[in-house]
C-alpha positions as a printed Julia matrix, in Angstrom:
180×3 Matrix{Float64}:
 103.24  162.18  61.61
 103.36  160.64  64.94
 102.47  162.4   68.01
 105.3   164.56  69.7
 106.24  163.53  73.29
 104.99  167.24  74.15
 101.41  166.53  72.56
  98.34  164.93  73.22
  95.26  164.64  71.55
  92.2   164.04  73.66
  88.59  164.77  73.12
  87.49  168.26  74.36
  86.38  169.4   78.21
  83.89  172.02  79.23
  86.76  174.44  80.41
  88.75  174.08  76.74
  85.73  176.01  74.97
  86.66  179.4   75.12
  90.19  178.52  74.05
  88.4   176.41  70.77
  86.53  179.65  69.96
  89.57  181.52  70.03
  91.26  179.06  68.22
  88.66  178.97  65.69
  88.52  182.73  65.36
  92.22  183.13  64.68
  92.55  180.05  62.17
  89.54  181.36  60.23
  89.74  184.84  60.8
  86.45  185.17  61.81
  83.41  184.44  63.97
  81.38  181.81  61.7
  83.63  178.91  62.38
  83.75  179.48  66.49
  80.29  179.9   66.4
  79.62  176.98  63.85
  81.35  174.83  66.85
  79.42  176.49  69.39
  75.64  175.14  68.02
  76.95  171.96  67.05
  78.39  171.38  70.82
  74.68  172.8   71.37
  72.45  170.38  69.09
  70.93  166.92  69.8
  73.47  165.2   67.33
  77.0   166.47  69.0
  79.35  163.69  69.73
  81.38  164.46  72.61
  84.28  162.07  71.89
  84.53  163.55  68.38
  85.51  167.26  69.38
  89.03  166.65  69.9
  91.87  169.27  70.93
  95.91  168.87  70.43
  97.43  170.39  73.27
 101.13  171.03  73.11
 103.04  171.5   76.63
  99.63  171.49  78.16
  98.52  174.52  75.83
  95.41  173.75  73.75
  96.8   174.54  69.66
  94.15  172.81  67.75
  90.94  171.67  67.31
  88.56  169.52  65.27
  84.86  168.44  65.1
  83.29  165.65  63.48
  79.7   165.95  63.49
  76.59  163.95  62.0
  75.19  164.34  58.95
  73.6   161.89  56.59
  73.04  161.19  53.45
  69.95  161.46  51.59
  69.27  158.85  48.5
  67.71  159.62  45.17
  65.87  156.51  44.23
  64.35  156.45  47.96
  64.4   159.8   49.44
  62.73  158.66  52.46
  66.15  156.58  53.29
  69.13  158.39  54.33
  72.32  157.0   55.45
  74.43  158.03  58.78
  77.59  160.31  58.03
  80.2   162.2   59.77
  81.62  166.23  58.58
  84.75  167.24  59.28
  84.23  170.64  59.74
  85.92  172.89  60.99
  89.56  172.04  61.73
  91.62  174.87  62.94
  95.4   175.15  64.49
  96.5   178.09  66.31
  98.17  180.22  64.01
 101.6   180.18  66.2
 101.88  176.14  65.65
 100.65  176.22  61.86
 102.51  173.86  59.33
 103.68  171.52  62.49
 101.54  168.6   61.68
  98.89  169.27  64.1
  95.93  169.75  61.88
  96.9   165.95  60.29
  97.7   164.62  63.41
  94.15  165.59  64.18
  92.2   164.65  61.18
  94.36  161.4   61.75
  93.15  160.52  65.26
  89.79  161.77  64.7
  89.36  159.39  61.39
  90.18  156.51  63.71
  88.17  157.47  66.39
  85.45  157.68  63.9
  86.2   154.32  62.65
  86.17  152.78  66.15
  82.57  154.51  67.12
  81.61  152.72  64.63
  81.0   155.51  61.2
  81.05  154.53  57.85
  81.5   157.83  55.76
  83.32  161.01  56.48
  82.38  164.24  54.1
  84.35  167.4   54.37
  84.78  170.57  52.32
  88.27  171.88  52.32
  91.36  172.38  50.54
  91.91  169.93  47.57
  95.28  169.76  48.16
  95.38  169.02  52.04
  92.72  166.2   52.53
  93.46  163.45  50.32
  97.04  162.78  52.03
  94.22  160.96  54.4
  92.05  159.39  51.82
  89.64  161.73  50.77
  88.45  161.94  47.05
  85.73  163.26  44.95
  82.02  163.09  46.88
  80.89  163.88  43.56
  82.99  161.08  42.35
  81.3   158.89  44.55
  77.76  159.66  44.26
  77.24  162.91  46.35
  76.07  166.15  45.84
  75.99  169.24  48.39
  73.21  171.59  49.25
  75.71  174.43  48.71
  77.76  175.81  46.12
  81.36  173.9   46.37
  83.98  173.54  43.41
  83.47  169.63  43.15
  87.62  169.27  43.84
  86.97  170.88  47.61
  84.11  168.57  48.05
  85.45  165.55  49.43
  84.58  162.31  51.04
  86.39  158.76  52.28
  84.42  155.49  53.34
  86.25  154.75  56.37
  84.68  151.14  55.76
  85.25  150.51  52.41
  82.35  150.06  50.38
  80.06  151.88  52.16
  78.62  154.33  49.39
  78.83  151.32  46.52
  76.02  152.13  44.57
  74.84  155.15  46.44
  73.58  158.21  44.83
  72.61  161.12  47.16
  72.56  164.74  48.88
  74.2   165.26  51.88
  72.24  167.01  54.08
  73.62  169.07  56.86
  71.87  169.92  60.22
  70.76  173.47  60.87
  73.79  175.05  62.27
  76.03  174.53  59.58
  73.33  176.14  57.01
  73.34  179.35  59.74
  76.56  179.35  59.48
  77.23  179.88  55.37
């Protein structure tokens, strides 16, 4: 979907984080997703320019964070390898089912590309995240520290290639294991 004339997605500002918490709250119906963004935006590894808002008529309506991770190997467990999560993505409830959420994951996969990240792992809906290329992490050599149904586990090499012959764990900074 391309961008409405009324929206623009740009990366987040210091005064837009009480409106992501709300926005958080209301598209998760609870507090562990706002507060999931709230240590991430607090940790060593946050990316400013990957905490992006839609805003819509100048009112923020969504959200998403891309934030590193990396990727353990098997055969040498002392190498990892750099990775992005998508997590969380949330839309206002009001502008649900209006393209916003995959106008964001859109923008934020390029910026991700551009910054220079190979690999992108999220955990969502089955049915929502391979419209933008997401498939099985298990699929292609991943594993997750928590329990996931392998078809919401999901991963895309935004450079293609880039988990040939990888086998791994992803491993996931503190805040997102305070947060399950």
């Amino acid at each position: 979907m391309v961008e409405k004339a009324d929206s623009e997605i740009r990366a987040e500002k210091a005064e837009d984080r009480a409106v992501i918490w709300e926005i958080n709250r209301l598209a998760f119906g609870g507090e562990a997703e706002p507060n999931l963004v709230d240590k991430i935006r607090k940790s060593a590894g946050f990316i400013p320019q990957l905490s992006l808002v839609t805003l819509r008529q100048g009112r923020i309506v969504g959200h998403v964070l891309f934030s590193p991770i990396e990727i353990r190997t098997q055969d040498r467990p002392e190498r990892s390898i750099p990775a992005l999560a998508l997590a969380p993505m949330a839309v206002h409830p009001d502008f649900q089912n209006q393209g916003i959420g995959s106008a964001l994951v859109r923008r934020g996969l390029e910026i991700c590309r551009d910054l220079g990240h190979n690999v992108v792992v999220v955990i969502g809906h089955p049915d929502y995240y391979p419209r933008f290329g997401f498939t099985s992490a298990r699929a292609l050599g991943l594993e997750t520290p928590f329990p996931v149904p392998d078809e919401a586990f999901l991963a895309i090499e935004l450079v293609p290639g880039s988990l040939h012959g990888v086998k791994g764990s992803v491993v996931y900074p503190p805040a997102f294991e305070e947060a399950i």
